[in-house]
Backbone of each chain as ProteinMPNN parsed JSONL, in Angstrom:
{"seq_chain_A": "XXXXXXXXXXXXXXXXXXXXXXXXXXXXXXXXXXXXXXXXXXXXXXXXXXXXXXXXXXXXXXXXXXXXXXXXXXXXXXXXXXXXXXXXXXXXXXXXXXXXXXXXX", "coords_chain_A": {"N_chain_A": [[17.35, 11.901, 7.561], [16.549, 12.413, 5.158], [14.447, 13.515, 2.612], [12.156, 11.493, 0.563], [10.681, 10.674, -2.651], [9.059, 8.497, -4.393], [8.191, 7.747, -7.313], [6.089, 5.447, -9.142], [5.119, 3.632, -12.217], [3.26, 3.127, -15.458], [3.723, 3.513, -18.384], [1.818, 4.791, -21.674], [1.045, 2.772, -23.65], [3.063, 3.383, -26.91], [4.546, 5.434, -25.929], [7.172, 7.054, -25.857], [10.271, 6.127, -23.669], [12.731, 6.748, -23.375], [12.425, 9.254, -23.985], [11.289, 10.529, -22.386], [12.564, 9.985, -20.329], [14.714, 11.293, -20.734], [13.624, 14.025, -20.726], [13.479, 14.071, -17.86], [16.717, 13.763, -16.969], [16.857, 16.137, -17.993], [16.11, 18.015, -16.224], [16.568, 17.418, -13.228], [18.895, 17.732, -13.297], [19.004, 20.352, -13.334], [18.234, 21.585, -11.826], [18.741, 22.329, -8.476], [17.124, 21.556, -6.137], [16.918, 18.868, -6.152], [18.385, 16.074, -4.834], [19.234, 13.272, -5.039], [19.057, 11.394, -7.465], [17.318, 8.499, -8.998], [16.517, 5.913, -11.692], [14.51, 3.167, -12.634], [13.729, 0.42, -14.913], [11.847, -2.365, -14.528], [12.262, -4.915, -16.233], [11.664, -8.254, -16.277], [10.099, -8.92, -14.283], [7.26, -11.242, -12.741], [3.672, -10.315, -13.634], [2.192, -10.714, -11.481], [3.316, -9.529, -9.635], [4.661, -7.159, -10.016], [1.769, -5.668, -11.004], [1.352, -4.545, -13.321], [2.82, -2.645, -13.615], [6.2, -0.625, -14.611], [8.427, 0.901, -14.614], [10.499, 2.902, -12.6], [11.186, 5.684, -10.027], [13.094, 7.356, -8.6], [13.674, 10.188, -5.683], [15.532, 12.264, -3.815], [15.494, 14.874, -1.209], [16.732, 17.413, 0.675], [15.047, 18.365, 2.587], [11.233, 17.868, 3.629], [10.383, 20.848, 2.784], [12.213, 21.607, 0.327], [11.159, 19.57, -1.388], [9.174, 20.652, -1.703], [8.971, 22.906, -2.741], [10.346, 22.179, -5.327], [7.712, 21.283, -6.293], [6.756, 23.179, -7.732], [8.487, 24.488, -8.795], [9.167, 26.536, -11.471], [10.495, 24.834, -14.027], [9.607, 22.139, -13.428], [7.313, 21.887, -13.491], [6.263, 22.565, -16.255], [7.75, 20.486, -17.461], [5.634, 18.327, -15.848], [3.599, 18.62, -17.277], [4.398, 17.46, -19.556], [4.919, 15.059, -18.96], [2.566, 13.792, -17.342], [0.736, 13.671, -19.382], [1.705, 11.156, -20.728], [1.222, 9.136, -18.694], [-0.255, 5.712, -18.107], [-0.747, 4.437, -15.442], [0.046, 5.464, -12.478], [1.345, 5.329, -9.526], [2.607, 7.582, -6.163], [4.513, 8.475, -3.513], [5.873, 10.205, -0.922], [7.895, 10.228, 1.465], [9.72, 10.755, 4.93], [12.592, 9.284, 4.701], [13.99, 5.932, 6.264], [16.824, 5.299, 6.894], [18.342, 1.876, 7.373], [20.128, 0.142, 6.714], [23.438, 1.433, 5.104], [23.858, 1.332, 7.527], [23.983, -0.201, 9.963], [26.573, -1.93, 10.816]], "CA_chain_A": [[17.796, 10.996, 6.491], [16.183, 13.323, 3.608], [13.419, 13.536, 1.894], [12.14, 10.599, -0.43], [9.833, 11.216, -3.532], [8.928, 7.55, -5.506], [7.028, 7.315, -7.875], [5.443, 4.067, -9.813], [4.152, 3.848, -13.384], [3.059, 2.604, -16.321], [3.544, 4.597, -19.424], [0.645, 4.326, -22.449], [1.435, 2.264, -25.318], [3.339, 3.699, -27.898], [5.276, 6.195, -25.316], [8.857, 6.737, -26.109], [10.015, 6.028, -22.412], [13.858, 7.308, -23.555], [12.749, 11.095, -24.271], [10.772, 11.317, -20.958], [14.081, 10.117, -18.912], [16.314, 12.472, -20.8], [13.401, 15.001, -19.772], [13.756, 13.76, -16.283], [17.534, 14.049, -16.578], [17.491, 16.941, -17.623], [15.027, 18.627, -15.236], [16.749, 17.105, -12.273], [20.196, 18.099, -13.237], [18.557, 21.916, -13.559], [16.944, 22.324, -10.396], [19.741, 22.221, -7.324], [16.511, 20.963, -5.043], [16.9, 17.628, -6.062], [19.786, 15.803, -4.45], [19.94, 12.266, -5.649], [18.158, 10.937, -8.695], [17.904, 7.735, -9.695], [14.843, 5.292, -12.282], [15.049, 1.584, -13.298], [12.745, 0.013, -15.401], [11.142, -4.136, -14.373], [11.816, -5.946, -17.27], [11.5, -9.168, -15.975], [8.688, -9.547, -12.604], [5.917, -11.553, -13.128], [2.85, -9.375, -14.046], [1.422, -10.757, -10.158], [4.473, -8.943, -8.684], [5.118, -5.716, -10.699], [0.955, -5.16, -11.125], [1.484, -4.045, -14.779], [4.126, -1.076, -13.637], [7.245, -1.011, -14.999], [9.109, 2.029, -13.849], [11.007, 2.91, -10.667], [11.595, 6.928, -9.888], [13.226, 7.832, -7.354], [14.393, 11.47, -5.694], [15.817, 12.591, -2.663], [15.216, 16.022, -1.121], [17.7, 17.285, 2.548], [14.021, 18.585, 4.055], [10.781, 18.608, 2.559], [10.311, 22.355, 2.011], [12.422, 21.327, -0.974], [10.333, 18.572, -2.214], [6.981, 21.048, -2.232], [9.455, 23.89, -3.954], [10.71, 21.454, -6.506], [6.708, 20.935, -7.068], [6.227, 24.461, -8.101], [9.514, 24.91, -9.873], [8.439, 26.036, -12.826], [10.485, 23.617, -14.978], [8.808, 20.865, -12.763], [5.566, 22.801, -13.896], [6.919, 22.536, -17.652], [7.634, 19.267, -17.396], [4.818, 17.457, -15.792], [2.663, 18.519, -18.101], [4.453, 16.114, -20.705], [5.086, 13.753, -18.299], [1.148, 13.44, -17.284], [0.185, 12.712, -20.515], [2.152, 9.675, -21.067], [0.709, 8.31, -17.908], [-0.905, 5.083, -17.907], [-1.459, 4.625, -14.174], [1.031, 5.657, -11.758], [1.555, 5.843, -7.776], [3.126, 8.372, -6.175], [4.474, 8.098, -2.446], [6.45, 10.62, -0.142], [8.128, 10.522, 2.891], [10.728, 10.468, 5.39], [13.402, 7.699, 5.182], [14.696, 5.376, 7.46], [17.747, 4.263, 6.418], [18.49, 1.535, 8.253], [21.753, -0.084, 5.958], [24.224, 0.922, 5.543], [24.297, 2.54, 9.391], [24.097, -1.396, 10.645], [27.634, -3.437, 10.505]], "C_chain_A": [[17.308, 11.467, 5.12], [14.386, 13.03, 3.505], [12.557, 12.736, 0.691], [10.935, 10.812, -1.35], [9.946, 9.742, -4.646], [7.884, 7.425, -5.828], [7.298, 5.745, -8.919], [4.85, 4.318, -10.521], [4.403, 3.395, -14.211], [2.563, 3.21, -17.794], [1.927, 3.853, -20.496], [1.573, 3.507, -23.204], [1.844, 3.229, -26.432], [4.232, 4.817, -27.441], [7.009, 6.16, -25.703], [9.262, 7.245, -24.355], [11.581, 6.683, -22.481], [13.83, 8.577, -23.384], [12.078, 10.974, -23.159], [11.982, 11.459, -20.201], [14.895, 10.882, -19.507], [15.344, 13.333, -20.312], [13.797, 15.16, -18.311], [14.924, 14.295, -15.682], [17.945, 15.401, -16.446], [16.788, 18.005, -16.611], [15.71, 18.418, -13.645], [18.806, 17.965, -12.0], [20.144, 20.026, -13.465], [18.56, 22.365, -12.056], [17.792, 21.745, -9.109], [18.959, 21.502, -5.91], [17.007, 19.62, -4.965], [18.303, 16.855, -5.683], [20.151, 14.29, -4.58], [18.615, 12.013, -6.584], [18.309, 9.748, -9.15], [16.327, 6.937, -10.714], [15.747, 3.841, -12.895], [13.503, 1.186, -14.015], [13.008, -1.834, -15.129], [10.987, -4.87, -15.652], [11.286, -7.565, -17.271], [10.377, -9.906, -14.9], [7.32, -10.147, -13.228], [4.771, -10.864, -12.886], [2.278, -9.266, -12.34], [2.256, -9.847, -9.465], [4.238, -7.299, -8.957], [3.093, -5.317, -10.828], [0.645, -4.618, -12.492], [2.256, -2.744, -14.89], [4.959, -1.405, -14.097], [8.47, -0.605, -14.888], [9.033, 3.062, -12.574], [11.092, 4.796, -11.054], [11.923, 7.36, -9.21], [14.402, 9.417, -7.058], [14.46, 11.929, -4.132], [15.94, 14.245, -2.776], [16.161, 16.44, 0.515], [16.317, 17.816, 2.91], [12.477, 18.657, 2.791], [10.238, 19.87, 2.244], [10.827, 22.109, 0.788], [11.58, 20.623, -1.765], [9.013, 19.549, -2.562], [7.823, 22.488, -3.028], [9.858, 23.319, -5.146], [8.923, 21.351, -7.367], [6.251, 21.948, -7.734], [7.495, 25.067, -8.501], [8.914, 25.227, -11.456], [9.073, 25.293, -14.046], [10.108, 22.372, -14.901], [7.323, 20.82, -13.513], [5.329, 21.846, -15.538], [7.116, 20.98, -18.208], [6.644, 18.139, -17.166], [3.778, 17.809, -17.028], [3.256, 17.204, -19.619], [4.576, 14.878, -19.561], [3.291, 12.959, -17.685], [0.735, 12.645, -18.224], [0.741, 11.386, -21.354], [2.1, 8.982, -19.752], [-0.108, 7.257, -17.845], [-1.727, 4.562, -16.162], [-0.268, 4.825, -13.109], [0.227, 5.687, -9.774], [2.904, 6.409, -7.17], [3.135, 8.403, -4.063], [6.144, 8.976, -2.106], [6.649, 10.619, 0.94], [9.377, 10.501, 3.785], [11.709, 9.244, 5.677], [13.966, 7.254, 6.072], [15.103, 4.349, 6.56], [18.165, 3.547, 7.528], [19.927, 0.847, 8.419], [22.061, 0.778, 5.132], [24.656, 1.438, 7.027], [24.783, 0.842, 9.979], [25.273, -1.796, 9.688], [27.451, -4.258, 9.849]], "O_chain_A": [[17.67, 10.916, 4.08], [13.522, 12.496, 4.2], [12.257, 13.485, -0.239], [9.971, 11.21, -0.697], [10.739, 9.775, -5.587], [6.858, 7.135, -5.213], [8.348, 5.201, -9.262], [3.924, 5.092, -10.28], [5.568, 3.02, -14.337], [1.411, 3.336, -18.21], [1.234, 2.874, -20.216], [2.788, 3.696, -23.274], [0.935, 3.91, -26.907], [4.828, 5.357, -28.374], [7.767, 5.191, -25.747], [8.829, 8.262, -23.813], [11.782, 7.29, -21.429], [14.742, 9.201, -22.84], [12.608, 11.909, -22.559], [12.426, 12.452, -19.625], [15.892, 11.24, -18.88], [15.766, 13.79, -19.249], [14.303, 16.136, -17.756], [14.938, 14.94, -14.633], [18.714, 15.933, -15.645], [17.498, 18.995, -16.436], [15.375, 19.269, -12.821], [19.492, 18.421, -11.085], [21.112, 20.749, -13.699], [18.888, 23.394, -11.466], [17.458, 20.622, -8.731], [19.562, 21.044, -4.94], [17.475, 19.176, -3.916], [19.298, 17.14, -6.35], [21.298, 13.971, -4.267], [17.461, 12.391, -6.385], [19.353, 9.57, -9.777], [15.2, 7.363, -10.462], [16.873, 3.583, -13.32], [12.409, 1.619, -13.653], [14.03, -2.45, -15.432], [9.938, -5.338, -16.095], [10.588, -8.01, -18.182], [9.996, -11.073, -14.813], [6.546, -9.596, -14.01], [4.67, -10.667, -11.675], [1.973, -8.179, -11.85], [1.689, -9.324, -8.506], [3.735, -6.472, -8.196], [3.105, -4.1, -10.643], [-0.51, -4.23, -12.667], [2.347, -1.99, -15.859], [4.971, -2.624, -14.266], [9.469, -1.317, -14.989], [8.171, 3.661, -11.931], [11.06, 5.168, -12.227], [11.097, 8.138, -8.733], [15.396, 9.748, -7.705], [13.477, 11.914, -3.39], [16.28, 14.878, -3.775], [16.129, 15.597, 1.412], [16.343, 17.69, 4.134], [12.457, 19.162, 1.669], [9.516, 19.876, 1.247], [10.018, 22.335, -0.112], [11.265, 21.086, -2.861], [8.122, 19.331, -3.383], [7.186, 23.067, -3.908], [9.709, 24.037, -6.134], [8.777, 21.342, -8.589], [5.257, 21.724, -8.424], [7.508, 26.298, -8.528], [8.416, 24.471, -12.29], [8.364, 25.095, -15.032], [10.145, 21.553, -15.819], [6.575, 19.927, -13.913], [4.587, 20.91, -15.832], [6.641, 20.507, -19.24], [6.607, 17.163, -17.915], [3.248, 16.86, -17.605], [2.608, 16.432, -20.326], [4.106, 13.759, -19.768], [3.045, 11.753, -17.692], [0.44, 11.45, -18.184], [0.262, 10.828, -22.341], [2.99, 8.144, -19.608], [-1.165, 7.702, -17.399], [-2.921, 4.411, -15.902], [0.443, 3.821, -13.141], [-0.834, 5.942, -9.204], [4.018, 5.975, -7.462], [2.105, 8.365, -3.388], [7.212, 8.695, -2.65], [5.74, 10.973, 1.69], [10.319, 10.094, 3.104], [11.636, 8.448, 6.614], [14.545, 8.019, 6.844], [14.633, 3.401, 5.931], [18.396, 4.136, 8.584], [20.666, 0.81, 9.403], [21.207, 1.104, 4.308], [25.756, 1.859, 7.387], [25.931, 0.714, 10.405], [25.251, -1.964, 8.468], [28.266, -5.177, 9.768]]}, "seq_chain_B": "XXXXXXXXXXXXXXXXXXXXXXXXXXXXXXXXXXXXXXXXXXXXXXXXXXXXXXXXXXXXXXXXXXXXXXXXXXXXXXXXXXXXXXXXXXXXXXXXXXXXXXXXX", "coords_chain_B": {"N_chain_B": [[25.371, -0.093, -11.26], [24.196, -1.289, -9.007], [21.42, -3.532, -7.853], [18.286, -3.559, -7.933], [15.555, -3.727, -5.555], [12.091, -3.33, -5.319], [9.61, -2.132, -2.814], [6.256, -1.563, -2.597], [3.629, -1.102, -0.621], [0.563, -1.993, 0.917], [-0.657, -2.722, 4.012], [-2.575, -4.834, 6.255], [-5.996, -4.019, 8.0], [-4.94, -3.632, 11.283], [-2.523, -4.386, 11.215], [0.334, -5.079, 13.417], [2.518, -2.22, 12.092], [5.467, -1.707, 12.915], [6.329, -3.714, 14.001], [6.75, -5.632, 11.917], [8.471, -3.578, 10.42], [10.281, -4.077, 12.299], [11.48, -6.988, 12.159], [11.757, -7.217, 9.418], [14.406, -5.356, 9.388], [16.038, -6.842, 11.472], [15.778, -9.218, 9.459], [17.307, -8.113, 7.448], [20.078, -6.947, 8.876], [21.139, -9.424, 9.248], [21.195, -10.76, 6.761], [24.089, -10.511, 5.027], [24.076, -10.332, 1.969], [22.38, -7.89, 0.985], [22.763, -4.509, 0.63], [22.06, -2.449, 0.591], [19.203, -0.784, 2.497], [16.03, 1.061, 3.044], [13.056, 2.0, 4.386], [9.996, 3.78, 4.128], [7.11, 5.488, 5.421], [4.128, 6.63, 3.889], [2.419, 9.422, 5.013], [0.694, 11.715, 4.314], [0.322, 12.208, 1.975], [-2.33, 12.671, -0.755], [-4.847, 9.884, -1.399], [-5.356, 9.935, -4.286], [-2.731, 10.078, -5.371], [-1.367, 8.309, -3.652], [-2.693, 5.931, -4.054], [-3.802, 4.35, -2.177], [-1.61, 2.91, -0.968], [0.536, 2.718, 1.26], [3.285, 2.481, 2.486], [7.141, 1.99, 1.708], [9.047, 0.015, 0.715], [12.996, -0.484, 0.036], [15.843, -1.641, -1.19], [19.354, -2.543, -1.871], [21.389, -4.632, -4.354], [24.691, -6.238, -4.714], [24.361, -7.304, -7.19], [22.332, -8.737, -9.535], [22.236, -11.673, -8.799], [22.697, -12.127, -6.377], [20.761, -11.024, -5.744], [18.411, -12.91, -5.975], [19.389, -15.199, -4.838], [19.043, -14.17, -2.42], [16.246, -14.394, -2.208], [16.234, -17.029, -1.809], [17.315, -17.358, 0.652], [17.466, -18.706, 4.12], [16.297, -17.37, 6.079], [15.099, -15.317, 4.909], [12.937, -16.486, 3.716], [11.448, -17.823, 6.032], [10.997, -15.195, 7.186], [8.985, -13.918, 5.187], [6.882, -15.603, 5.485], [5.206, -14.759, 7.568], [5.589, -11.956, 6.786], [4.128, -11.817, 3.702], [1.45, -12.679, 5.121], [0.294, -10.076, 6.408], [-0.381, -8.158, 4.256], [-2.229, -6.115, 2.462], [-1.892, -4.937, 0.111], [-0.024, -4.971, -3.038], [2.944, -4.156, -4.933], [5.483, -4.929, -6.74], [8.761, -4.726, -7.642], [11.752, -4.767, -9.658], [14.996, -3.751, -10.802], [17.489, -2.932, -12.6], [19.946, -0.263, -10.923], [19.641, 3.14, -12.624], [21.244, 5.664, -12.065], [21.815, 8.93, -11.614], [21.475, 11.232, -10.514], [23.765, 11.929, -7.714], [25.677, 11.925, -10.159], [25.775, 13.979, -11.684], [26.895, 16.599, -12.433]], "CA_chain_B": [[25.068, 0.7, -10.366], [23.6, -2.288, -8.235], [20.367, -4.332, -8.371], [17.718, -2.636, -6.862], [14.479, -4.292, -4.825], [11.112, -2.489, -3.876], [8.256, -2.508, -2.499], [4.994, -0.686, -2.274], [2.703, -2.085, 0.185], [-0.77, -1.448, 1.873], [-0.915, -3.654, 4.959], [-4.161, -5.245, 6.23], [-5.943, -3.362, 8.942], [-4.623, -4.251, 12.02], [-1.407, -4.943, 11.103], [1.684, -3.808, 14.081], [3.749, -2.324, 11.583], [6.157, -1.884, 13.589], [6.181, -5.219, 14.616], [7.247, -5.913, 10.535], [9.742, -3.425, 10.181], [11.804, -4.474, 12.981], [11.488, -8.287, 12.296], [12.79, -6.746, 8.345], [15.865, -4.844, 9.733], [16.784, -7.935, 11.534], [16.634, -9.826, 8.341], [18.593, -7.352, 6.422], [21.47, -6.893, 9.248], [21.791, -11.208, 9.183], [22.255, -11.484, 5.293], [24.951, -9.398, 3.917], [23.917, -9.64, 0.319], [21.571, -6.565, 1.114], [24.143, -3.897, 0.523], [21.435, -0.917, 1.382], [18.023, -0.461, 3.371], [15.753, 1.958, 4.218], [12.113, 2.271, 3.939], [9.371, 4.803, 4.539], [5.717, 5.723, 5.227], [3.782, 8.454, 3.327], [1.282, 9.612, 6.061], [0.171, 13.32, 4.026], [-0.032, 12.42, 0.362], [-3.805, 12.036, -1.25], [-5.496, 8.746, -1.88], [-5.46, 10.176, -5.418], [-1.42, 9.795, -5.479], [-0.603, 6.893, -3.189], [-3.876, 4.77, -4.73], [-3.977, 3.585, -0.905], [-0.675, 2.223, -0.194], [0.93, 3.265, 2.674], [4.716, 1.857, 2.825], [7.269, 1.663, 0.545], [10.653, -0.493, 1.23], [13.549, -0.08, -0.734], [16.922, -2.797, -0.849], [20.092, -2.941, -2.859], [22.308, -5.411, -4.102], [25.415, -5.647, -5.948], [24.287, -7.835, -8.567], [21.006, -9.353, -9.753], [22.648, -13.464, -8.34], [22.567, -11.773, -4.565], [19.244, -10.95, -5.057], [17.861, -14.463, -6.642], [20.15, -15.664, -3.661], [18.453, -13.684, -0.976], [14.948, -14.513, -1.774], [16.14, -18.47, -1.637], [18.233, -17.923, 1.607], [16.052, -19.338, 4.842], [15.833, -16.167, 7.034], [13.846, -14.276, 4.082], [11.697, -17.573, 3.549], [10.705, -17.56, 7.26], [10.015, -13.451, 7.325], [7.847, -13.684, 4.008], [5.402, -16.154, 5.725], [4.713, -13.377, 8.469], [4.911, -10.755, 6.02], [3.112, -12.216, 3.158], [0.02, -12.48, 6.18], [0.112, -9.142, 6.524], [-0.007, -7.203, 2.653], [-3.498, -6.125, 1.533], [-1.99, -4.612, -1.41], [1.512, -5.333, -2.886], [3.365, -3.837, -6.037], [7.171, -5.349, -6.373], [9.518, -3.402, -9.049], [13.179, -5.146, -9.472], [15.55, -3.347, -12.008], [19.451, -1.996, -12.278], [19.303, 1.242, -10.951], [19.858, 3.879, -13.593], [21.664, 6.793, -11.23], [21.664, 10.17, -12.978], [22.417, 12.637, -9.196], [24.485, 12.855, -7.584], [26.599, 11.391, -11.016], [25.684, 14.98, -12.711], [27.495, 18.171, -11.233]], "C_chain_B": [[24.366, 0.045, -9.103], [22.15, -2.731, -8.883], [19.87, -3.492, -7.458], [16.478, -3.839, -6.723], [14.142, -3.852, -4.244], [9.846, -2.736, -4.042], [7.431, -1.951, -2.248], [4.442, -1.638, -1.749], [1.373, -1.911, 0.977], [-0.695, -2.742, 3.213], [-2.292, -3.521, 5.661], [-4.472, -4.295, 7.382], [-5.535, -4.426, 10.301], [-3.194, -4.553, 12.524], [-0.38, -4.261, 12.078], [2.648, -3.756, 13.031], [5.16, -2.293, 11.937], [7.249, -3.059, 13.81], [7.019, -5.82, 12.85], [8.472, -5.26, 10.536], [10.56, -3.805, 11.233], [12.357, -6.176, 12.113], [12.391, -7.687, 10.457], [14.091, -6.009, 8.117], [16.734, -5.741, 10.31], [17.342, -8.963, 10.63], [17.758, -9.527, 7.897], [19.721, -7.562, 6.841], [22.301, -8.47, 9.133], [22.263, -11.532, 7.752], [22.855, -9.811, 4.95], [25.201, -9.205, 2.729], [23.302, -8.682, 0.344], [22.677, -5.644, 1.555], [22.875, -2.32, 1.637], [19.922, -1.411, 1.746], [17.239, 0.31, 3.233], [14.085, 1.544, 3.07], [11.25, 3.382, 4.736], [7.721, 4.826, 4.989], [4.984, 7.021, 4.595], [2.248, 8.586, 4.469], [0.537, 11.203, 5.876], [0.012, 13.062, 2.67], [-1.748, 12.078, 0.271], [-3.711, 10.929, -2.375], [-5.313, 8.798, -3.396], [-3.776, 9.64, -6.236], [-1.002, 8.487, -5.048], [-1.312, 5.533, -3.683], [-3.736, 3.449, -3.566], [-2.859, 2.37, -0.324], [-0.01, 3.615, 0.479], [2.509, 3.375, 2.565], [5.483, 1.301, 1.627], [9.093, 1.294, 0.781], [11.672, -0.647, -0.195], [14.955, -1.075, 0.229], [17.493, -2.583, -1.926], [21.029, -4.02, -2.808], [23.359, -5.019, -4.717], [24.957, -5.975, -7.187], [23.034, -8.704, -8.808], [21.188, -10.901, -8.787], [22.415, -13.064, -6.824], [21.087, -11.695, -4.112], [18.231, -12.318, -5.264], [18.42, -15.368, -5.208], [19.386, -15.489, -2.191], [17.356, -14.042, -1.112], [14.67, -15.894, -1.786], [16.548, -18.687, 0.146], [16.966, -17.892, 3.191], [15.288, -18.131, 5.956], [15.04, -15.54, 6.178], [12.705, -15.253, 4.076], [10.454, -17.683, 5.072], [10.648, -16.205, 7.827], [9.083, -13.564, 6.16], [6.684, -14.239, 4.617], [4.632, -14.706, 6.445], [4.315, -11.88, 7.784], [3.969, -11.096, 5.177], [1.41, -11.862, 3.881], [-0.539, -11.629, 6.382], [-0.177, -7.773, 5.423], [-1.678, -7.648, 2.717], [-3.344, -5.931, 0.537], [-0.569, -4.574, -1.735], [2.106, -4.712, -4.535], [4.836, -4.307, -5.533], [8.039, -4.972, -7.704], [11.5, -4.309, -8.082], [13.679, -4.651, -10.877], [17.167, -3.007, -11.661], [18.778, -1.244, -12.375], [20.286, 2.259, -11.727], [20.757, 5.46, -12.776], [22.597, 7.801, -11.395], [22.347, 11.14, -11.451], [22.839, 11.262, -8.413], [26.04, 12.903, -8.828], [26.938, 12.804, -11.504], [26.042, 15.994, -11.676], [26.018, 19.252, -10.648]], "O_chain_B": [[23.978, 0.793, -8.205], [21.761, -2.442, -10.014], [20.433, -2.873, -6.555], [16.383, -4.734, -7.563], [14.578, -3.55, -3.133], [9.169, -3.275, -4.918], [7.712, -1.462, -1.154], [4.552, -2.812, -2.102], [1.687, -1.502, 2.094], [-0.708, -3.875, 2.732], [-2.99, -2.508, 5.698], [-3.512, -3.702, 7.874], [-5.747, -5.637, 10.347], [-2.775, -4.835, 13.647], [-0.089, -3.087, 11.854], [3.457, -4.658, 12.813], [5.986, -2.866, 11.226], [8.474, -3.173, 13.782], [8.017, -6.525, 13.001], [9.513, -5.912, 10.62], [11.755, -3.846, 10.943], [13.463, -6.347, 11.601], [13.614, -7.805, 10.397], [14.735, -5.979, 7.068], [17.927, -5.747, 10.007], [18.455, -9.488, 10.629], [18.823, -10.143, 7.845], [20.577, -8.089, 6.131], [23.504, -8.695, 8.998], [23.234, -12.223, 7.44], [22.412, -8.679, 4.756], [26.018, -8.432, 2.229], [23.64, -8.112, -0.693], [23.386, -5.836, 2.543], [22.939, -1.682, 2.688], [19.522, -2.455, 1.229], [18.1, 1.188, 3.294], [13.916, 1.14, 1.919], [11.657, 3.849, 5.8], [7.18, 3.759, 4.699], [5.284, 8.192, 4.827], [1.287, 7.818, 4.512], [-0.012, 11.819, 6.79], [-0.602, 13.974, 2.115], [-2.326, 11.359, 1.087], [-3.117, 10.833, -3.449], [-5.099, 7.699, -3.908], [-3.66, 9.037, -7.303], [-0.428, 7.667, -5.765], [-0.798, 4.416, -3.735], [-3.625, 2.237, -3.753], [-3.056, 1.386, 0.389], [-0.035, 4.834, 0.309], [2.951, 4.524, 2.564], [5.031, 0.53, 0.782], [10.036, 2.067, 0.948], [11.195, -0.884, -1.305], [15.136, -1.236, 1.435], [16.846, -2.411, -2.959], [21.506, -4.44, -1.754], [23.431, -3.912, -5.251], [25.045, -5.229, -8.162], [22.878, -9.525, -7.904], [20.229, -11.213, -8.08], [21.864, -13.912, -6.122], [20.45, -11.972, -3.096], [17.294, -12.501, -4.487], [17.658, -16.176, -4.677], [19.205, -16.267, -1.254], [16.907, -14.203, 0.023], [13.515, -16.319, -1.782], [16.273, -19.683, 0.816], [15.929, -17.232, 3.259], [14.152, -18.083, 6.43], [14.044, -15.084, 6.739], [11.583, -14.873, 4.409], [9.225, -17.64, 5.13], [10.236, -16.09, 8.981], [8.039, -13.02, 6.518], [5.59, -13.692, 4.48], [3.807, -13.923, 5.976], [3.409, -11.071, 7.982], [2.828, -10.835, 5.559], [0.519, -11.143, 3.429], [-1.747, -11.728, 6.593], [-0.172, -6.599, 5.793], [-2.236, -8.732, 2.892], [-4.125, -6.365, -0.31], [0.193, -4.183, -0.851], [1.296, -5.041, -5.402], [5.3, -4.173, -4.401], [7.504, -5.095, -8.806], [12.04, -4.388, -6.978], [13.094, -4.941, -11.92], [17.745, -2.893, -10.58], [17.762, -1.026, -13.036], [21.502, 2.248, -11.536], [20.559, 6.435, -13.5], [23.823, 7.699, -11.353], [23.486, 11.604, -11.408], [22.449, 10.095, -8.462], [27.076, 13.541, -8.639], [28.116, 13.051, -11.764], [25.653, 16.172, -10.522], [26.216, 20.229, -9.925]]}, "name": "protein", "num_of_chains": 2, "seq": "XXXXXXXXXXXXXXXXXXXXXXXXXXXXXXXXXXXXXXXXXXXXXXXXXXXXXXXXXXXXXXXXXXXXXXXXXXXXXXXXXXXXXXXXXXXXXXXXXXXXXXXXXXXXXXXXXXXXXXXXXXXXXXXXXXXXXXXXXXXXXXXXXXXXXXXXXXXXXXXXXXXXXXXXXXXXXXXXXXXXXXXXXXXXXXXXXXXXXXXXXXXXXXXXXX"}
């Protein structure tokens, strides 16, 4: 069912959260590993819910050999380094999915 | 692009997860406002990345009213008690999802 790569985070104050996701876009739309891309931002969850995160990231990989070559791409390389430093606290969680809808009727 | 609904989760020790995700695939297949599914476990990332969650479920809808809908309708109300019981650590992230691949050639 692929390869899943989400991350969770909470930029600093004063971050322009627009120029990271065009980095994102365009980093993702470079690099042929990555095979779906998508990010939402929580405007609305009460702080108990959301934890003080605010943005979704999500990236699909068909095995992960891709996911650990995408990590050593070097425009991945190129990239995190800006993307680090507008980190306020993030979590970061890989693994194999189980889709379960839409397979079920 | 739909409503999206997820979940990062640490569950207490003890917990059959198992025993959760089925009882949450049964939800899903009974209401058909949950358009998509799937969730995962990361069982190789470092503590440093996952900041000790484990599990990370992932739901779409079409439209924000399905999802306000689903977390009134009585089959989610009587799985939350059971789950609820079971979360040591909980992050919840609801947004439209922004979906950049497979949109981009």
């Amino acid at each position: 069912m692929g390869f899943k790569h989400l991350v969770i985070v909470r930029f600093k104050e004063g971050t322009v959260v627009e120029q990271i996701m065009k980095g994102l876009e365009k980093l993702v739309s470079e690099v042929n590993l990555v095979k779906t891309f998508a990010w939402g931002e929580d405007l609305e969850s009460p702080e108990m819910l959301t934890q003080g995160f605010t943005h979704a990231i999500s990236m699909t990989f068909d095995k992960k050999q891709d996911y650990t070559a995408f990590q050593t791409h070097p425009n991945h390389v190129e990239f995190s380094a800006t993307f680090s430093a507008a980190i306020e606290k993030i979590v970061v969680l890989c693994f194999s999915s189980v889709q379960v809808k839409p397979a079920i009727a």
